[in-house]
Steps between C-alpha positions, in 0.01 A plus 500: 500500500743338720322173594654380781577813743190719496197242461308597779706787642231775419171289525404266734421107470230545303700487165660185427791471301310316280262721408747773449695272308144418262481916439844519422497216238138671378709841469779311312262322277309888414860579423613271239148548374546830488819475315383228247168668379727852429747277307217363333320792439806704343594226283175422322465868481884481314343232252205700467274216649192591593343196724750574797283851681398277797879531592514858584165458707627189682863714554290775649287226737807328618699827560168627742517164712927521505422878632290388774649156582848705530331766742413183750791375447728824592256559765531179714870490430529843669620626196229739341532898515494667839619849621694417832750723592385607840473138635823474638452832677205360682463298805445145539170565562450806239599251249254219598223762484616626206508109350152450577380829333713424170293158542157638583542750204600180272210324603246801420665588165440090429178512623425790240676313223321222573136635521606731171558193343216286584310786377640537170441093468169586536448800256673337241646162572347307237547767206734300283828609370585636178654202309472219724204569611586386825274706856674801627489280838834326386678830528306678773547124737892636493395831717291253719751242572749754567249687733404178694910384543604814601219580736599144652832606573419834654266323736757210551735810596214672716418216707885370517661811610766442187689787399392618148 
């Protein structure tokens, strides 16, 4: 993400560059998790060592939260997935209505993510893992997060009138 140019260009005031800048060191830190525990896991499995299968659980856990940190991330940076090619064909006005439906419909599918996780943190948040026994909550808290962030930054875009 280019840290200098776009902080704040797509989302109002209420992000601080130094909370974006905490998510994008938390993102950085899943990675080089993610990449250790896989190195790990491959070679024990080379050496035929059997006390390294956490790795390949911990892999999959820090891969989920990279997944979901990376979708904020691409999101308030502008830079996530969109179909667009009719904007430019549109008024000045078609395209700030337009803006604030892309938003609105951001904000409901977050909404949904959001509730859909809660509710699976309830169902089955405490069930432990398979090997480190750890509660499902430390993967399903990834969909939440990313639900809550995002949902921030379509309302930030709602109620600021930024183009999305």
């Amino acid at each position: 993400m280019d840290s200098g140019k776009n902080i704040g260009a797509s989302v109002g005031r209420p992000f601080s560059v130094r909370f974006l800048k905490f998510i994008e060191v938390f993102a950085i830190s899943a990675l080089l998790l993610l990449f250790v525990m896989i190195l790990l896991g491959v070679v024990s499995r080379y050496f035929g060592l059997g006390q390294f299968e956490w790795s390949f659980e911990l892999a999959g856990l820090s891969f989920i939260w990279l997944t979901f940190l990376g979708t904020v991330l691409a999101e308030f940076s502008g830079e996530n997935a969109a179909f667009n090619p009719f904007d430019d064909r549109l008024s000045t006005t078609g395209q700030k209505v337009l803006s604030r439906l892309r938003a609105l419909g951001l904000l409901l599918v977050a909404s949904y993510l959001g509730a859909s996780s809660l509710a699976m943190i309830f169902r089955n948040g405490l069930m432990p893992s398979p090997i480190l026994r750890w509660p499902q909550t430390a993967q399903t808290a990834s969909i939440l997060v990313c639900s809550v962030l995002i949902g921030l930054i379509a309302a930030s875009r709602l109620l600021g009138g930024r183009k999305s």
